[in-house]
C-alpha positions in Angstrom: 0.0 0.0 0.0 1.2 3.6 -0.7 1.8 6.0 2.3 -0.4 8.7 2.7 0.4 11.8 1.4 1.8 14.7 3.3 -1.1 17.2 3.9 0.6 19.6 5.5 3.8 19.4 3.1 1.8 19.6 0.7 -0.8 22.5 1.7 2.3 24.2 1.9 3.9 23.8 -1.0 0.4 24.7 -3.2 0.0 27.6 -1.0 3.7 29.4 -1.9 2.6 27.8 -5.6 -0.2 29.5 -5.7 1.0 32.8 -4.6 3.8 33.2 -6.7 3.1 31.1 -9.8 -0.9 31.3 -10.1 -0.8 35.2 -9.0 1.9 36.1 -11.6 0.4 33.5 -14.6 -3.0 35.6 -13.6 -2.0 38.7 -13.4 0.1 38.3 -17.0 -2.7 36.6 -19.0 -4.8 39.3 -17.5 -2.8 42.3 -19.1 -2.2 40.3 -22.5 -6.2 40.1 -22.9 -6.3 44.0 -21.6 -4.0 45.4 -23.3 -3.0 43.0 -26.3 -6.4 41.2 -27.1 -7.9 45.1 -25.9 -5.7 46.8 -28.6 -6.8 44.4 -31.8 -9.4 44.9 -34.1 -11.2 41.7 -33.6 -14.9 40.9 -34.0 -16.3 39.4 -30.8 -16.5 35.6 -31.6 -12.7 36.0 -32.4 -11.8 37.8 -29.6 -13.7 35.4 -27.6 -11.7 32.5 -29.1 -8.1 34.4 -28.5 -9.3 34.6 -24.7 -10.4 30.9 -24.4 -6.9 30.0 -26.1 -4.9 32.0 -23.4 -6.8 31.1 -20.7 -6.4 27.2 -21.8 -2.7 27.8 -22.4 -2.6 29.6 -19.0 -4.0 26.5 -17.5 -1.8 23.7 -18.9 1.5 26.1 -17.9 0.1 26.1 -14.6 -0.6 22.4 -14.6 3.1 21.7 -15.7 4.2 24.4 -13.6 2.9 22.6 -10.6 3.7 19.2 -11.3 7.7 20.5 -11.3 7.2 22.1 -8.4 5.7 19.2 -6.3 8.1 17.5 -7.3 10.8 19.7 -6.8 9.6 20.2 -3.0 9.5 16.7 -2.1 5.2 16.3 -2.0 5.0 14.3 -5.0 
């Protein structure tokens, strides 16, 4: 049987992930769509595609971005 994993090691380590990684990721994507996606001539459907795509992309960073760090702290 697998040992149990280490809450608290782990609530840690997704805690300082989250407010350095998530906050910066969010806080870039979020001035790409202002200003960047803001600053385009694009109809509405496309503009809504363009935001889905960066917010995806944004997502699977993140996911990668955690999985290195879990592992790089020890939690996973």
């Amino acid at each position: 049987a697998a040992a149990p994993a280490p809450v608290l090691d782990t609530a840690m380590a997704w805690g300082w992930f989250m407010g350095l990684s998530s906050n910066a990721r969010y806080q870039a994507v979020a001035g790409v769509e202002e200003r960047a996606l803001g600053a385009l001539p694009l109809p509405a459907p496309a503009r809504a595609v363009a935001t889905f795509l960066l917010r995806f992309s944004n997502t699977y960073v993140g996911t990668m971005n955690w999985m290195w760090w879990a592992r790089k702290v020890g939690v996973q």
